[in-house]
N, C-alpha and C positions, 0 to 999 in steps of 0.2 A: 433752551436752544441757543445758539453761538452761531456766529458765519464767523467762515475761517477769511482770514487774510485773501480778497478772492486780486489777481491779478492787477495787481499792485505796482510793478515793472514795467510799463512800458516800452515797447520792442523799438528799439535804438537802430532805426533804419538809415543802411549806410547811403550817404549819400556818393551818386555815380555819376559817369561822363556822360554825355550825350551820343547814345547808339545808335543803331542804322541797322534794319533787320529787313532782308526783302523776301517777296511772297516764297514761301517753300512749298512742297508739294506735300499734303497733309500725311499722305502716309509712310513718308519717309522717316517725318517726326515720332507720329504714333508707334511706329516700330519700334524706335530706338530706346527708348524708357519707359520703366515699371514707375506703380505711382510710387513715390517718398524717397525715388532713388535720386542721383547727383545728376544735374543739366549740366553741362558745358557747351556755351559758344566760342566760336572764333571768329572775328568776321572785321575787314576792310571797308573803310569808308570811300562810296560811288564803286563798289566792284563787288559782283555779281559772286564772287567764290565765299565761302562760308565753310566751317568746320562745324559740325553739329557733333558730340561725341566721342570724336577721332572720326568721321567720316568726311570727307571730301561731301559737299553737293553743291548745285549751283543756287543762287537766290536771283529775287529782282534787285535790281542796285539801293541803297536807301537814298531817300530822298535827306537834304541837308538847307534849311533855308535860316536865315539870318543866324547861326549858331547852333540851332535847334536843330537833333534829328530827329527824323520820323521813321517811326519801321513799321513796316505791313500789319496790322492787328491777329491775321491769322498767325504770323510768325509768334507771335505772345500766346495767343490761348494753346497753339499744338505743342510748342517746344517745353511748356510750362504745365501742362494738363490740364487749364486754368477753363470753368465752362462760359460759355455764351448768351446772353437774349439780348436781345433788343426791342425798343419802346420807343418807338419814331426815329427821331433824330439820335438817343439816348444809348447809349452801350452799357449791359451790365456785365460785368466779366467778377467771376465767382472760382477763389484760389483758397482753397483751405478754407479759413475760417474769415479769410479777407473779401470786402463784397466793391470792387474800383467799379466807377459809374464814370462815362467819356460822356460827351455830345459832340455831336459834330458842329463847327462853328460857334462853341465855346470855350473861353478858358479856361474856365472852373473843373475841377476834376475832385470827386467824393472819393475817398478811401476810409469806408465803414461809418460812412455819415460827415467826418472829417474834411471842409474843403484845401485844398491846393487849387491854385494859379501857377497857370503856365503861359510862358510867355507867348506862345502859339497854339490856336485850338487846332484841333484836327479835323482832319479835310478829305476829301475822297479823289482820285486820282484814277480813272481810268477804270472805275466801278472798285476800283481797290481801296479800303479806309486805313488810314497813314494816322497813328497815334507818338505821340511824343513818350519815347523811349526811357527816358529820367524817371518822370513820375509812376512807370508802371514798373517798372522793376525793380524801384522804393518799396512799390508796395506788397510785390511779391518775396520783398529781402534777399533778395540778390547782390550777391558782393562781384566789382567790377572794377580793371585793372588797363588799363592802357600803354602802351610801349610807344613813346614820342618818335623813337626810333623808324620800327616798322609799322607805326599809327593803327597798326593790329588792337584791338579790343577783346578781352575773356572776359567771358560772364561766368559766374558759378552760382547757380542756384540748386533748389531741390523742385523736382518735378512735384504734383498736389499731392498729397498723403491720400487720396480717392476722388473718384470722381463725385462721390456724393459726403454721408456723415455717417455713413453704418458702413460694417465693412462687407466687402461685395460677396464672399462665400457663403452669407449668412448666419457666421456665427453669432452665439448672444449669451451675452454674458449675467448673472442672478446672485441671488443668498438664497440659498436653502431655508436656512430659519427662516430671515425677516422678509420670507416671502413673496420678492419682485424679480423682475426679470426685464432686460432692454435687449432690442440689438448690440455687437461689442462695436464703440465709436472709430469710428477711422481717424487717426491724425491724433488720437487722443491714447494717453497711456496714465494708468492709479498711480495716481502722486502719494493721497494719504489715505489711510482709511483704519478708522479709532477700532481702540482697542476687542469691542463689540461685532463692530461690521457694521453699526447703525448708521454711521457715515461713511461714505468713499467718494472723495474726490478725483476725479480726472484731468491733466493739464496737459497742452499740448505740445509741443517740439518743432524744431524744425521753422521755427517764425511762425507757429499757431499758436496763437494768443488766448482760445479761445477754454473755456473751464467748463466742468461738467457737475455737478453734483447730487446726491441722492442722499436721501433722510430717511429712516426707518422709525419709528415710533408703536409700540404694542400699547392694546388695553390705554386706550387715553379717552375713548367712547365715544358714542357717535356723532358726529361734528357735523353743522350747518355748513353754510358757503360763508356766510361770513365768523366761522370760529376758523375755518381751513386760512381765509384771508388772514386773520388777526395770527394763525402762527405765522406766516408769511411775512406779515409785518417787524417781526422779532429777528429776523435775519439780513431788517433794510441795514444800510449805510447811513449815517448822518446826512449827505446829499442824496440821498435816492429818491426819486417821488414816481410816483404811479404814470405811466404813460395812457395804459388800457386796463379792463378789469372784465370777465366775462366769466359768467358760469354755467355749467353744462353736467349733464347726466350720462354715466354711461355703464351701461350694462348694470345701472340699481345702483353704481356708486354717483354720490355728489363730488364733482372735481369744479374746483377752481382756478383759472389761467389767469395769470398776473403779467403784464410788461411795463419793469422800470427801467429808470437811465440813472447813474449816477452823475454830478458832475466835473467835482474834483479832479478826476481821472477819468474820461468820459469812456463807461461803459452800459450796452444795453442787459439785459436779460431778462430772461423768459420763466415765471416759474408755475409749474404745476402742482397741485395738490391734491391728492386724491383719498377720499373718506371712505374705506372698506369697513365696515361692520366698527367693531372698534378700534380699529387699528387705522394710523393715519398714514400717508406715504409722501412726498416732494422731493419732484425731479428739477433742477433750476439750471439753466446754463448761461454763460455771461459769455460776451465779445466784443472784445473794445469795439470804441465807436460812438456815434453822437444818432447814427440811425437804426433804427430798426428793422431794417431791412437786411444788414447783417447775420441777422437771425434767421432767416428764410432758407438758408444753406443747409441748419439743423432740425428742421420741422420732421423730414422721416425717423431722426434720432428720435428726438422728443416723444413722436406722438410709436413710439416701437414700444414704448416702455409699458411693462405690467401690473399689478399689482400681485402675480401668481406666479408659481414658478412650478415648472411642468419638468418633473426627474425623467418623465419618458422620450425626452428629446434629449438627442444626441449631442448636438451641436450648441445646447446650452452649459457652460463654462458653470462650478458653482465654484464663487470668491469665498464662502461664508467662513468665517471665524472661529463660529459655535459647532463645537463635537460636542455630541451627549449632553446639552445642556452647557459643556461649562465652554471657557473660554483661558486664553492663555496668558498668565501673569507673569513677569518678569522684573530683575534690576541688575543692569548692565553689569554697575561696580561691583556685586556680591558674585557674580557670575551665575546667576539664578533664573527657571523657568519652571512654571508649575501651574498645572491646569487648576481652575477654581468654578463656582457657578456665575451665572452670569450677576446676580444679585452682589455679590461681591465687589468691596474697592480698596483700594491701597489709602494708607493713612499716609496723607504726602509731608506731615508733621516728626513723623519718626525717624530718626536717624538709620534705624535698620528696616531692615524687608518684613514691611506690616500689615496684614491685609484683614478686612473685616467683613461681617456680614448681620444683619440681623438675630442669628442663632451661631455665628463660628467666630472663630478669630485664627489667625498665624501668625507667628513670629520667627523670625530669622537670628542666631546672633556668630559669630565664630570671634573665638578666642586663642589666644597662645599655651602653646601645649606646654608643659613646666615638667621640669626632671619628676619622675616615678607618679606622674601620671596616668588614671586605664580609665576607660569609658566606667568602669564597676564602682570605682574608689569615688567617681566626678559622681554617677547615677547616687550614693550612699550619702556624701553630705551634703546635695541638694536635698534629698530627703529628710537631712537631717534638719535642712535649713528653715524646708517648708514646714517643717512640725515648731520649731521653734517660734514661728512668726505666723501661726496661725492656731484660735484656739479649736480644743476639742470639741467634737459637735459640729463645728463647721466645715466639715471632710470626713467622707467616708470610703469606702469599698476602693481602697489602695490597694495597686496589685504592679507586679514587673514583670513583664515581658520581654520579645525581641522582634524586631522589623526587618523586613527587608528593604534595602534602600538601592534607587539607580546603581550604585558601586558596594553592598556589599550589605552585613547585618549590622543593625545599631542598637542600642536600649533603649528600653522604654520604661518611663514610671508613670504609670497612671491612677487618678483618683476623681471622686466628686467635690465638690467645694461650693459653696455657697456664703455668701453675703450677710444674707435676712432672714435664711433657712425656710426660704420658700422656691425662690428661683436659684436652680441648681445647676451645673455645668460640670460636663467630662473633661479635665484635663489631662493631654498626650504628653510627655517631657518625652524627647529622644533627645539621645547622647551619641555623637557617632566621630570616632577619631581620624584623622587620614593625614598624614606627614607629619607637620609640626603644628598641625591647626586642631583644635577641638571646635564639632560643631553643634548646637542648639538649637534644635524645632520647637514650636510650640503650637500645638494644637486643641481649641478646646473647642466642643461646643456644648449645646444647650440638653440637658439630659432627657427631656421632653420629645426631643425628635429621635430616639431610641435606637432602633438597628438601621433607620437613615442615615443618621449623624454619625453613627459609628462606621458606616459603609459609604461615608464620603470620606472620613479620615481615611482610612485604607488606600480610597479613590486619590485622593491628592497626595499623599505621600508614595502613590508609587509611581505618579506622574513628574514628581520633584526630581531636577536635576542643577548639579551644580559645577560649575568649572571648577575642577578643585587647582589643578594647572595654573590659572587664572590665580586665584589665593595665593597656592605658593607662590609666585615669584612677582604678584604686584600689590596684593594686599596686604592692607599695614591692621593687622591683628590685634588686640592686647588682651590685656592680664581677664582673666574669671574673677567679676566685682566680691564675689562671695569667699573667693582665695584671701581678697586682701582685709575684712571686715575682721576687726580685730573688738568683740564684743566688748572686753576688760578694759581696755586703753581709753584711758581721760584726761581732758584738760581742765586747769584753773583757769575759770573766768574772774577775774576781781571788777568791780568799782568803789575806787574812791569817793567818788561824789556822794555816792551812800552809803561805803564802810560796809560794803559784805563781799563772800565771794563764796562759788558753788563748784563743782566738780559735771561738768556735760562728756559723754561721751563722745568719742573723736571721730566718730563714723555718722553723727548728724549733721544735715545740713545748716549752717547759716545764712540766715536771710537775712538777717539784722543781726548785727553783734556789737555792737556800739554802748561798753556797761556801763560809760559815763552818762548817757542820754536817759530816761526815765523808760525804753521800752526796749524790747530784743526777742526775736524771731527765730527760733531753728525748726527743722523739720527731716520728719524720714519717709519712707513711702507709704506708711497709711497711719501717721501720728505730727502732730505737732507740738511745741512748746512756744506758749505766749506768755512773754514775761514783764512786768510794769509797775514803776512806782508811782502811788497814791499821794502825794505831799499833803503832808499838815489834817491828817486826819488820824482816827484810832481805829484798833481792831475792829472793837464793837461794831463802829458807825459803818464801817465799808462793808463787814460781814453782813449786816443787818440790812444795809442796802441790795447787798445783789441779793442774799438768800430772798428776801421779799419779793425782789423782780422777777428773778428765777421762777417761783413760785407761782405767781400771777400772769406766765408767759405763756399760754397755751401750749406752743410752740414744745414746749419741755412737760417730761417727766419722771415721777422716781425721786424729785427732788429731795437730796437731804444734807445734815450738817453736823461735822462733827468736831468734837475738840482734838486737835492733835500738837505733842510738841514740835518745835517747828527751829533748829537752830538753838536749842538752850532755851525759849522764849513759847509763848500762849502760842497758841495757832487753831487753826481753822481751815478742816477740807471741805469743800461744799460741791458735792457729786452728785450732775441731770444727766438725762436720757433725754435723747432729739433722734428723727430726722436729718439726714446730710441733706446736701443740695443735690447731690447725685440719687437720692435716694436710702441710701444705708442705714441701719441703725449705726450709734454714736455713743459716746459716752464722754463724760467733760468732767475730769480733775481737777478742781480750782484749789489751790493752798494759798493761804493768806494769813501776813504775822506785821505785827508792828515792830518798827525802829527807827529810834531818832525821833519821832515825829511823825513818821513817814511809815506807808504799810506795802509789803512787798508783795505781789502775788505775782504766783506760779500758775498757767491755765494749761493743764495739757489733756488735746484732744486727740480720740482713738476710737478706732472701726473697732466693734463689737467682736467680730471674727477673727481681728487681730490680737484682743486683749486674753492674750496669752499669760502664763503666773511669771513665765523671767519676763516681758515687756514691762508688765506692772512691778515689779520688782526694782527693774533698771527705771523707770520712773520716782519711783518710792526712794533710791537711793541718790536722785539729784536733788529731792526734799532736804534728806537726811546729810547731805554733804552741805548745805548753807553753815556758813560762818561769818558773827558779825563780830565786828571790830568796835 
């Protein structure tokens, strides 16, 4: 579990003149704006006229004393849509997701726990209560403009996004699959929401600060109050600590209510947890702030939410992600979308579009189309390539076909293949041309899961689409690696330091090539060559040494040893069977020959499945190309 980045920003309230707002007539107000829509004042200091809107109405004059204006408290909550209570002396006025606390006859003024000072408290004036204008329009982010000229003042705010935290029609927004359902948030609109639907975030607009989030979690089992707390804990902040902690039952579920504060950035939140059978659910919401009282705005949100979600209601919205099970995979730069199961993840290490699963895999590649190119000619010496580099016995029931794709028909070459010859796999190759690009699917899965696995291939490949648009004219394409592999072509490696030099083909990789140094590394994709000189010892002793260890190493089998010429000179191949670390069976080549003093060995290691008669062949003839000096 992760917590995203939660409100972070702090809202950069403009600081304003000192205004003057007098008693309006409340219905005038409430007429004149929907909630979340634009406020506009206009209004003269000590003069009774005022513009609400564009409309002419009269006000009471504001009051002005040492610097400070004060405007009528009702003029803020109705023009603003901002709501009301009061707690003796105390005003709480409730704006969005902002919770401002006045008193009468003090300075101090809270804005979401947050104090300000103002140089005047507020005071009451003919039964009417006169609040200092500055700090309450800070708080409702109102931006405000003055003309020195005609000492006219314009406000522009936004009226509250609701009178409450759900929206008033009653709609309510759920996931289908992962099973919840809330009222839909007023003032709040889905910022993120992961590729799943397991997470959605909500962020607010408008000067609401305030975040909303939901967690889904299947099959995690049935969880105490303190296992719901402990995931709740994985989502704190390094400054977060516990305010409150309470637990409660409801309707057979265990739920746990959590309120912490961060400090850093002083924020509260609220979080729920709720334990259904196996499945765990948390709903949390955060608001800047230092109090917790903040939060009292969203308690009908909060407490709206379900663990259930009910298809027979109309008015419930479903976000879910998940069709049929699967869920939709994409990568911007290929121009690619394609539905997959939800078990499924993208390999974020591959340069191209990779995705996997327990029992599947896919691959993406596009390449550049080359004069007398056909999808047939491409389908015939990948076939040809794959028999090359793989031995017989380890593939069977190869067959070509044709597909249909988003745009059009493509080839197919399909077969079984296996490793260990125990766990087997259907591989898909499609081949499909479109302008100057050739494209590459790769799909395999596991041949164990039978007319499933092959009825999800079907399934994903007709859900695949691709901008080919996109390709032509921004993708930077290249060559088909297998166009360029030139089997025959080789180079002379020499070292002087040890007076020999061997013939490697030019299409392995170097890892080490350095033939002056006593060691050198090449490799291809399922073989390597480990190459090393022994100083100041003889055939015998080094052969005698490993063939003994070999032998003695559980690890290995098969172990044996044979005389072969080597360069003109004695030699020695000495060939086990292993275990890879991935699993695979293995086989190890070792050649080993004296010279100088000095004994050279050859170690080349190979997948069983791979050791094909030209693999071992082209091995055999980097032996046979050593020459010493």
């Amino acid at each position: 579990m992760f917590k995203q980045a939660r409100l972070k920003n702090i809202l950069t309230l403009v600081l304003t003149v000192l205004l003057v707002f007098s008693l309006l007539p409340g219905a005038v107000l409430a007429a004149q704006q929907n909630t979340g829509s634009e406020v506009t004042v206009q209004l003269w200091p000590n003069n009774s006229k005022a513009i609400i809107n564009g409309e002419n109405v009269t006000i009471q004059a504001p009051v002005e004393l040492n610097g400070t204006t004060f405007v009528p408290l009702s003029v803020i909550t109705k023009a603003f849509g901002a709501a009301l209570s009061r707690k003796g002396d105390s005003i709480v006025l409730t704006y969005n997701d902002r919770t401002v606390t006045v008193t009468i006859g003090s300075k101090t003024v809270l804005v979401n726990g947050s104090k300000t000072t103002v140089s005047l408290p507020p005071f009451i004036v003919k039964g009417t209560t006169m609040v200092p204008a500055r700090v309450i329009s800070e708080a409702f982010g109102a931006t405000i403009q003055q003309d020195r000229k005609s000492k006219s003042i314009f406000i522009k705010g936004q009226r509250a996004s609701s009178t409450g935290s759900v929206s008033a029609n009653g709609a309510k927004v759920g996931d289908s699959y992962w099973g919840w359902s809330l009222s839909e948030p007023a003032g709040l609109a889905i910022s993120t929401q992961s590729q799943d639907g397991s997470y959605v975030n909500w962020s607010g607009s408008n000067g609401n600060t305030s975040e909303l989030m939901v967690y889904s979690y299947k099959d995690v089992g049935s969880l105490t109050n303190d296992d719901i707390f402990d995931y709740m804990q994985e989502l704190f902040e390094d400054d977060e600590t516990t305010l409150e902690r309470r637990s409660a039952n409801r309707d057979g579920m265990r739920v746990e209510i959590a309120i912490t504060r961060t400090t850093d950035d002083p924020t509260v939140y609220e979080y729920r947890g709720f334990s259904k059978g196996n499945d765990y659910y948390l709903i949390l919401l955060g608001v800047k702030g230092k109090d917790k009282s903040g939060l009292s705005f969203y308690q009908p949100l909060l407490s709206s939410f379900q663990p259930s979600f009910d298809r027979s209601n109309g008015k419930l919205k479903d976000i879910t992600k998940v069709k049929d099970g699967t869920i939709e995979f994409g990568d911007d730069y290929y121009g690619l979308t394609m539905r997959l199961p939800l078990d499924w993840v993208r390999d974020e290490e591959s340069y191209s579009p990779q995705f996997y699963s327990d029992n599947g895999f896919f691959n993406m590649e596009i390449y550049t189309l080359q004069n007398g190119d056909t999808a047939e000619k491409w389908r015939e010496q990948r076939q040809k390539l794959f028999r090359q580099n793989f031995a017989q016995g380890y593939y069977k029931n190869e067959n070509k076909s044709e597909i249909d794709l988003w745009a059009g028909k493509a080839l197919v070459y399909s077969f079984d293949f296996s490793y260990d010859l125990e766990t087997w796999y259907r591989a898909n190759e499609i081949y499909w041309i479109k302008g100057n690009n050739k494209y590459f699917f790769t799909y395999n899965y596991d041949v164990k899961t039978g007319a499933q696995g092959e009825a999800l291939f079907r399934k994903t490949m007709a859900s695949l689409k691709v901008d080919t648009a996109l390709i032509e004219n921004e993708f930077e394409a290249y060559d088909d690696y297998t166009d360029q592999i030139d089997y025959d072509a080789k180079t002379t490696k020499t070292s002087s330091a040890f007076r020999y030099s061997l013939e490697l083909p030019t299409y392995w990789t170097a890892e080490e090539d350095d033939f002056e140094s006593e060691q050198f590394y090449y490799s291809y994709d399922y073989f390597s060559l480990y190459g090393s000189v022994e100083r100041k010892t003889t055939l015998k002793e080094a052969s005698d040494a490993y063939y003994e260890a070999s032998k003695n190493d559980a690890e290995y089998k098969n172990v044996t040893r044979t005389a072969v010429p080597i360069g003109g000179k004695d030699g020695v191949r000495i060939m086990l069977q292993f275990t890879s670390g991935s699993g695979l069976p293995t086989t190890e080549y070792t050649y080993l020959t004296e010279h100088n003093g000095n004994v050279l060995q050859l170690m080349f290691t190979i997948y069983d499945a791979n050791a094909t008669p030209e693999t071992l062949k082209r091995l055999e003839a980097v032996v046979q190309s050593i020459k010493f000096q």
